[in-house]
C-alpha positions as CSV (number, residue, x, y, z in Angstrom):
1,X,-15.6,-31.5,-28.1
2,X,-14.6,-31.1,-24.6
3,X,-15.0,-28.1,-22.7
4,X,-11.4,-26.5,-21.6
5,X,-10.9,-26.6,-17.8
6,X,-11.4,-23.5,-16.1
7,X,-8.0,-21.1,-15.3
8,X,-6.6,-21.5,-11.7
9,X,-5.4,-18.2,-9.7
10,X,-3.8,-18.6,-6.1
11,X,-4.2,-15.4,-4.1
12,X,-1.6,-15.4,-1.2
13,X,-2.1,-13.2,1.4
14,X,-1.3,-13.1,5.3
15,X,-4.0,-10.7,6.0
16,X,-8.0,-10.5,5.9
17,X,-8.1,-8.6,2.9
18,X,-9.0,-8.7,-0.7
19,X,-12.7,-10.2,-1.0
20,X,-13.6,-8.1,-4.1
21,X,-10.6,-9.1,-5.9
22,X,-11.5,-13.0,-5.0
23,X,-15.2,-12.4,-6.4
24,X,-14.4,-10.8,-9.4
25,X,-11.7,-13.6,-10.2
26,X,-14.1,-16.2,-9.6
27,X,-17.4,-14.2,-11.5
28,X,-14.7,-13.9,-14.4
29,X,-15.0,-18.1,-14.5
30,X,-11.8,-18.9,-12.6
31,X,-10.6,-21.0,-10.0
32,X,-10.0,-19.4,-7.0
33,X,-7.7,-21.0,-4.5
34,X,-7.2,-18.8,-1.2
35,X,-3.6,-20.0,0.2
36,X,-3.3,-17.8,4.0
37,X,-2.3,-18.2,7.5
38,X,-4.1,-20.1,10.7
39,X,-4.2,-17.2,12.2
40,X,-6.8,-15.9,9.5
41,X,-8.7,-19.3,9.5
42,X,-11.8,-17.7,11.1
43,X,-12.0,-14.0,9.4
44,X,-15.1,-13.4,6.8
45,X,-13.6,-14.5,3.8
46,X,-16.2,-14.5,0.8
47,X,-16.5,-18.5,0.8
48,X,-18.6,-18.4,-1.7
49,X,-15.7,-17.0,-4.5
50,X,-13.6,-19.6,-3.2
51,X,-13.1,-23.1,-4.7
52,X,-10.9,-24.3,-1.6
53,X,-8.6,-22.4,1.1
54,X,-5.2,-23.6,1.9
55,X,-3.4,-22.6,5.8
56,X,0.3,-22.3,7.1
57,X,1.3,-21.9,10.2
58,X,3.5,-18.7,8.8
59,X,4.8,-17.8,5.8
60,X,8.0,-17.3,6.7
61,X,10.4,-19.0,6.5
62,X,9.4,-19.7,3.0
63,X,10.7,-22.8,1.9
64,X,7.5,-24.6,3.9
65,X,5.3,-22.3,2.3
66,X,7.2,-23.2,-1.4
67,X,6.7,-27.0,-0.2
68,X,3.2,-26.7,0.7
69,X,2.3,-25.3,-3.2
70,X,4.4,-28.2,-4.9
71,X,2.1,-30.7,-3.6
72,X,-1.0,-29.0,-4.5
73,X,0.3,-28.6,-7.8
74,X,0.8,-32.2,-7.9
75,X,-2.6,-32.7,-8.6
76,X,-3.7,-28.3,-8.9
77,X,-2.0,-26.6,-12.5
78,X,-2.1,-23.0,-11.3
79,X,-2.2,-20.5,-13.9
80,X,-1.9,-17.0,-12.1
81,X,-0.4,-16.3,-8.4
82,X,-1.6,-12.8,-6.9
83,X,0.1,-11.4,-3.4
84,X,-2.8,-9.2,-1.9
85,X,-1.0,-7.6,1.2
86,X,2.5,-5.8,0.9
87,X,4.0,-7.9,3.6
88,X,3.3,-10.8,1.1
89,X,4.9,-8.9,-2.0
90,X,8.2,-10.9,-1.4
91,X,6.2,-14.6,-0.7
92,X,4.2,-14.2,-4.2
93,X,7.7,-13.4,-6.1
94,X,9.7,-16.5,-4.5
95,X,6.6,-18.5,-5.5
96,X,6.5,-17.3,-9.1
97,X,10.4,-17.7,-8.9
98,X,10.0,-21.7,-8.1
99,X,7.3,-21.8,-10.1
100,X,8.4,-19.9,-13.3
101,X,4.9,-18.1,-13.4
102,X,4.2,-14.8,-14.8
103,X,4.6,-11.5,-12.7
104,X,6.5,-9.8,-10.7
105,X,10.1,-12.1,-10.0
106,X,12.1,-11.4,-7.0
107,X,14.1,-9.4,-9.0
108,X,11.4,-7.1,-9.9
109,X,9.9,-7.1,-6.7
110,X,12.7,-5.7,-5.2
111,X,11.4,-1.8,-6.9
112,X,8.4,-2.2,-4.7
113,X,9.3,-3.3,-1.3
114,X,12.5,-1.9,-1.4
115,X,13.2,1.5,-0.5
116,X,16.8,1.9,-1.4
117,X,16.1,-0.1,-4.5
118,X,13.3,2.2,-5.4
119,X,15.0,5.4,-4.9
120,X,18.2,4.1,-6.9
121,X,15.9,3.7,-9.7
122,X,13.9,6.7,-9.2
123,X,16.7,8.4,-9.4
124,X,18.3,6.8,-12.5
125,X,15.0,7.2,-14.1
126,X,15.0,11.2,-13.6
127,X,12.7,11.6,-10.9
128,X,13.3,13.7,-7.8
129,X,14.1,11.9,-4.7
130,X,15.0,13.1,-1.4
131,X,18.7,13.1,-0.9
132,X,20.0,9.7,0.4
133,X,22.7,7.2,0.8
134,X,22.9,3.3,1.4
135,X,24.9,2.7,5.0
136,X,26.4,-0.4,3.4
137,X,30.2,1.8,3.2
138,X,30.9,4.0,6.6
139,X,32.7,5.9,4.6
140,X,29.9,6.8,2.5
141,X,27.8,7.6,5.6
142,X,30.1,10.2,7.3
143,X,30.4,11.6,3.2
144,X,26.3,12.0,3.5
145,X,26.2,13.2,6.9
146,X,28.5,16.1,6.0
147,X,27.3,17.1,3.0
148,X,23.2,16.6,3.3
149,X,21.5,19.1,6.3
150,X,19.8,17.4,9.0
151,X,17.5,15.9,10.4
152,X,18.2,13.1,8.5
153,X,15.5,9.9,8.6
154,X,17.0,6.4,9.1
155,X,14.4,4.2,7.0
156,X,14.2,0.1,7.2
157,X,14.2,-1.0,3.6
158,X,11.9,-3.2,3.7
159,X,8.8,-2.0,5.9
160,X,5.9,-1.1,5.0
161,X,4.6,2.9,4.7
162,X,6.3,4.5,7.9
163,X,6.8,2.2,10.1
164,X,10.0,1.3,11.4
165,X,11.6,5.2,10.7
166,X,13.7,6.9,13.1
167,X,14.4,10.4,12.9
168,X,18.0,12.2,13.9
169,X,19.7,15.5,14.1
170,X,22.9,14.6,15.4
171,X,25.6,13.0,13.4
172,X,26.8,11.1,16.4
173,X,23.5,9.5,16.7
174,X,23.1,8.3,13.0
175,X,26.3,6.4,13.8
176,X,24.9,5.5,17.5
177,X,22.3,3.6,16.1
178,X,24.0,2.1,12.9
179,X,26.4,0.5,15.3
180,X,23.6,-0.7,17.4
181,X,22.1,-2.3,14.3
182,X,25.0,-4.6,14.2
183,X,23.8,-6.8,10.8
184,X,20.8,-5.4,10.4
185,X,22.7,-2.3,9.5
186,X,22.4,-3.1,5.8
187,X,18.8,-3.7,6.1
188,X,18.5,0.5,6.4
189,X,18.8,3.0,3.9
190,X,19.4,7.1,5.4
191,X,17.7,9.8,3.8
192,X,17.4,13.7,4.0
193,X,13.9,14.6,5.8
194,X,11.8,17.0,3.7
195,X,8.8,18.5,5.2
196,X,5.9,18.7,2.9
197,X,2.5,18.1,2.5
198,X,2.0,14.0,1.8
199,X,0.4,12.8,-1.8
200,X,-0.6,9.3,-2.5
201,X,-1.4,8.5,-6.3
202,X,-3.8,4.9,-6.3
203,X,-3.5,3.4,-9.5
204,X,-4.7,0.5,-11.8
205,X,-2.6,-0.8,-14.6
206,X,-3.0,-3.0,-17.8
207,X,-0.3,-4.2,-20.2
208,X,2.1,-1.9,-18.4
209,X,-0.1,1.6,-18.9
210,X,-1.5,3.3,-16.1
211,X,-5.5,3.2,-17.1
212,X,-6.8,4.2,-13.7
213,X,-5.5,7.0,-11.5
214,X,-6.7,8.6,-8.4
215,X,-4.7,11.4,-6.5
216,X,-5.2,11.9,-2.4
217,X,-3.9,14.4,0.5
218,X,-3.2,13.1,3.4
219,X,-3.8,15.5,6.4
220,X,-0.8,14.5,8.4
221,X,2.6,13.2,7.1
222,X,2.3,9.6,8.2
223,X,5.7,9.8,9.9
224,X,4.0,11.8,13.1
225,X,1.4,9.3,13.2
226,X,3.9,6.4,13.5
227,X,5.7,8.1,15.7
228,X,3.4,10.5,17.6
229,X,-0.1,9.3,17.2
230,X,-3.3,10.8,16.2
231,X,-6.0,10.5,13.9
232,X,-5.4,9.1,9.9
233,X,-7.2,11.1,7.5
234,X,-7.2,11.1,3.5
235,X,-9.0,13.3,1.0
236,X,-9.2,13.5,-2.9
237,X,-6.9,16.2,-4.1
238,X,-8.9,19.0,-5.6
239,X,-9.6,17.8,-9.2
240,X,-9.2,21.3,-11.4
241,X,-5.4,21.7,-9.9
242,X,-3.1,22.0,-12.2
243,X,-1.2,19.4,-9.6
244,X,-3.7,16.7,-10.4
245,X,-2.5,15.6,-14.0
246,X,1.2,16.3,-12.8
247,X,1.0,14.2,-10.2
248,X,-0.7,11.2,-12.1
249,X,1.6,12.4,-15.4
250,X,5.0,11.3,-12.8
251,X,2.9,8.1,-11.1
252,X,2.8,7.1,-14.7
253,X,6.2,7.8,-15.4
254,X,7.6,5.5,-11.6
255,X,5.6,2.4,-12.8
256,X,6.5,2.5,-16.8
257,X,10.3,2.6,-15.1
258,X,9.7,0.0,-12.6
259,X,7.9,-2.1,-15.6
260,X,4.6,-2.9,-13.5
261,X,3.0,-5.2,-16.5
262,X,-0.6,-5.1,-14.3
263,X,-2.4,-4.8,-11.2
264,X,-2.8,-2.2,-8.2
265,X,-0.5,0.4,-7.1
266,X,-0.4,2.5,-4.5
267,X,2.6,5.7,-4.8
268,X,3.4,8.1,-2.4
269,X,4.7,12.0,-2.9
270,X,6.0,15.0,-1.0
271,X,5.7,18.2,-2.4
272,X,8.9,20.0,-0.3
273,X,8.0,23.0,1.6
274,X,11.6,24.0,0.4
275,X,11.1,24.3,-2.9
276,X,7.9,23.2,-4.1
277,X,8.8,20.1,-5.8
278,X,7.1,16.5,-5.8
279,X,9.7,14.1,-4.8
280,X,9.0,10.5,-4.9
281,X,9.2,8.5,-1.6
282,X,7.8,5.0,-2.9
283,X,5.5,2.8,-4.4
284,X,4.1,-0.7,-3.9
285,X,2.6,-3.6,-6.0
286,X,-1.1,-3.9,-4.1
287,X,-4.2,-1.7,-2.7
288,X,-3.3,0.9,-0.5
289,X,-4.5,0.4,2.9
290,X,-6.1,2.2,5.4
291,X,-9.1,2.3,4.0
292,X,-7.4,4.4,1.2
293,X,-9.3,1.9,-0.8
294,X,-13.0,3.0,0.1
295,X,-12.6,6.7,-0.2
296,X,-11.7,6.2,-3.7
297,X,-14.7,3.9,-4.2
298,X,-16.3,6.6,-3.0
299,X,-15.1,9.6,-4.6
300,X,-14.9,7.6,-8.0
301,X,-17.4,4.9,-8.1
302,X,-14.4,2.8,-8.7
303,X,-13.5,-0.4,-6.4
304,X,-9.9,-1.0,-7.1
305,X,-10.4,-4.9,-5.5
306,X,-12.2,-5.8,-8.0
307,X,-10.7,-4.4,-10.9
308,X,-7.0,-5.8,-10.2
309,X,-9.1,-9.0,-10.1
310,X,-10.5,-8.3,-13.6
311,X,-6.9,-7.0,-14.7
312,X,-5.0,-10.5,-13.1
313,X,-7.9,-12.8,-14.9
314,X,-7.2,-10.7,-18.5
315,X,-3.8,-10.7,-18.6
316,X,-2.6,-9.7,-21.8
317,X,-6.1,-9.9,-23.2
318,X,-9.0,-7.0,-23.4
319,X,-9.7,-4.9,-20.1
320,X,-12.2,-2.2,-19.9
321,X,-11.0,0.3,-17.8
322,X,-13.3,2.1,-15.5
323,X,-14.6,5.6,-16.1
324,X,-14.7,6.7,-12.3
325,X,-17.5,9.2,-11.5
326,X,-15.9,12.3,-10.4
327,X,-16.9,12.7,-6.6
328,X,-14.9,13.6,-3.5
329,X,-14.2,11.2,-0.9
330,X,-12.5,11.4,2.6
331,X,-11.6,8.8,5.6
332,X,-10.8,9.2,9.5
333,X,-9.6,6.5,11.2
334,X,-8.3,6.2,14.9
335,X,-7.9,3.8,17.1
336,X,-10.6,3.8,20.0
337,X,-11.0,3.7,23.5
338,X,-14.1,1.4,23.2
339,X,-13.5,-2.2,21.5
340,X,-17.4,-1.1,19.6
341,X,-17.4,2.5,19.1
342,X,-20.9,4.3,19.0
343,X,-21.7,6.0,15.9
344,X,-24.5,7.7,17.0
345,X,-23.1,10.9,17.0
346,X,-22.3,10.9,13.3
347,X,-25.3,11.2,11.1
348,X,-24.5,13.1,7.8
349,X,-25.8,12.0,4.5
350,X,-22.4,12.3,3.4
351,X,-21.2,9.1,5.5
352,X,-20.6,6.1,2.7
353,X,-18.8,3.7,5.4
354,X,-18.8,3.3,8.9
355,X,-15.5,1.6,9.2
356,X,-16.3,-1.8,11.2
357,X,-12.8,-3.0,13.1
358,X,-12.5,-3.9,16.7
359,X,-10.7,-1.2,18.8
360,X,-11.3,1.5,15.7
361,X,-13.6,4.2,14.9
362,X,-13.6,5.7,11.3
363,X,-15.7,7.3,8.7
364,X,-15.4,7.8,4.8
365,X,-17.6,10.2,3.1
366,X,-18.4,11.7,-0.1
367,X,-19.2,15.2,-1.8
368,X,-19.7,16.5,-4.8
369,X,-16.7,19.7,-3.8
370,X,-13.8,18.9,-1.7
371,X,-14.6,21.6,0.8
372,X,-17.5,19.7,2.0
373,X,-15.3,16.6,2.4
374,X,-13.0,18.7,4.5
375,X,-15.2,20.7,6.3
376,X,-16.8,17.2,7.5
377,X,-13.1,15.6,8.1
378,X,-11.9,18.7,10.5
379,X,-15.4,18.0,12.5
380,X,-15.2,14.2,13.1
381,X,-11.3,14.7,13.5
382,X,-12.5,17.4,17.2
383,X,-15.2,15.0,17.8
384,X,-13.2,11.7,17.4
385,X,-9.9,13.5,19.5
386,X,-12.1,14.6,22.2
387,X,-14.5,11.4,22.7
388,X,-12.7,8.6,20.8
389,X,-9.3,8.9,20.6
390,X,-6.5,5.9,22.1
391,X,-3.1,6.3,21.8
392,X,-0.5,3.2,21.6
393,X,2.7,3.4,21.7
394,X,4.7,2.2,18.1
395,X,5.5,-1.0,17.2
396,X,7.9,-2.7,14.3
397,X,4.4,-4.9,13.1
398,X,1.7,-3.9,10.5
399,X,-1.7,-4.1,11.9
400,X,-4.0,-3.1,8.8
């Protein structure tokens, strides 16, 4: 009797990310095709997981990209397609579209790389969202603008995290700037800003249930880093809050609405200084970046690579979900002054990962009590704004 042929994924991705995911695809007794751009030809890809690596010059516009995966599946039968970066969220659903594979369609991609498509069904769903209003109908704008308190946060649809936002206080300037937009206008949603302290919710999911959660605190809104610079830090929220299982409880609630069927998420929260509540600002189909990824490894044990890849090999079949260890885990991560930081001055037992990236200094640790995590955070954040610490200007690209 001849032995079946062994499954074939294709992980897509415009980014040097995802080697976990790639070896626990290939240990599982896949396939693994690696389809990315020249510009990633040379980055440390784990090889060794990969049965062959296709390269475009871009993925966009997508119709080569769609043209380059016909041919190989003249001779290739590919059985899963994975997106690992958000920026590729949108190439992995046209591919599955062409292709009629399983996953996320174009259709449903749309609740995880589009803000005004998340909030629209956030909001239909029951889940507080910050007031907002598409800009498609001026009338609808000037409606907003009179009735919702400034500032107000003018939000591309389609970036990723913060980048792209602008922030107002002046009617006359909302309207300044949708003018100048031109076509693009549509490509923006407006929104209410609510200051609050920033939540992110990392989760893993099989057969459409949330069986993996982990809740952080970011120390800064990311909207002053985009557009004020400054250090990035993360820590795992304080397990015994009550905030903990309320805040997993309405991560679980987003994704069941948005019909995730598998894989990584990574959902963001503010809890409103105005009133207390968690409102949902978005969600995403992939690993949090960042490094988000490592301080939940360490906090938890739990290395959310390589369980989406055990999730996307098992499909509908049997997972084992991971029990997570319990820990607390931490990051700072700045750009540097120095291409090669020295990490001499950083010694603690606490350190899990020195973060190696050219131009960037940064630092994840774990503790059995959050204190320690944050009394370690506030030091390295003096030591790393005092001896470390560059400052660039923001751009409209994604550099993670």
């Amino acid at each position: 009797m001849a032995t079946a042929a062994p499954r074939t994924l294709l992980a897509v991705t415009s980014y040097f990310k995802g080697n976990r995911f790639l070896q626990a695809c290939k240990q599982a007794g896949w396939r693994v095709l690696l389809l990315t751009v020249e510009a990633r030809r040379n980055d440390a890809w784990a090889r060794d997981a990969l049965d062959d690596v296709f390269y475009m010059p871009s993925f966009d516009p997508i119709r080569p990209v769609i043209d380059g995966v016909a041919y190989l599946m003249r001779t290739t039968k590919i059985d899963a397609l994975v997106a690992l970066d958000d920026f590729d969220v949108e190439v992995g659903a046209a591919l599955r579209d062409h292709f009629r594979l399983g996953g996320l369609d174009l259709g449903a991609m749309r609740l995880f790389r589009d803000k005004l498509a998340m909030r629209l069904a956030a909001d239909a769903a029951g889940l507080a969202v910050p007031p907002f209003t598409s800009v498609f109908h001026q009338a609808d704008v000037e409606a907003f603008l009179g009735r919702v308190p400034a500032p107000w946060l003018l939000k591309p649809r389609m970036q990723a995290s913060s980048m792209g936002i602008q922030k107002f206080h002046h009617a006359a300037d909302v309207v300044r700037r949708l003018d100048e937009l031109g076509d693009a206008r549509s490509d923006h949603l407006l929104e209410q800003f609510l200051p609050g302290a920033l939540y992110h919710v990392d989760t893993l999911t099989h057969r459409g249930e949330v069986v993996f959660a982990e809740v952080g605190l970011y120390h800064r809104p990311l909207l002053e880093l985009w557009t004020g610079g400054g250090i990035f830090g993360s820590r795992t929220f304080d397990r015994d809050s009550p905030d903990w299982p309320r805040l997993t409880g309405l991560t679980a609630e987003v994704l069941k609405a948005f019909r995730l069927p598998r894989g990584a998420s990574h959902t963001e929260w503010i809890r409103a200084d105005a009133d207390g509540r968690f409102y949902f600002l978005e969600t995403s189909a992939r690993v949090g970046g960042a490094n988000l990824s490592d301080m939940v490894e360490a906090a938890s044990g739990v290395n959310l690579w390589a369980e989406w890849g055990k999730i996307e090999v098992a499909g509908d079949g049997p997972y084992e979900p991971p029990g997570g260890r319990g820990d607390y885990g931490g990051v700072v991560v700045s750009l540097c002054k120095d291409e090669k930081p020295d990490y001499g001055p950083f010694g603690d037992p606490e350190i899990w990962l020195k973060v190696e990236q050219k131009s960037h200094v940064g630092l994840v640790v774990r503790a059995g009590t959050p204190g320690r995590v944050e009394e370690l955070l506030a030091r390295y954040r003096e030591v790393i704004a005092r001896d470390y610490l560059a400052v660039l200007p923001p751009t409209d690209k994604a550099t993670n």
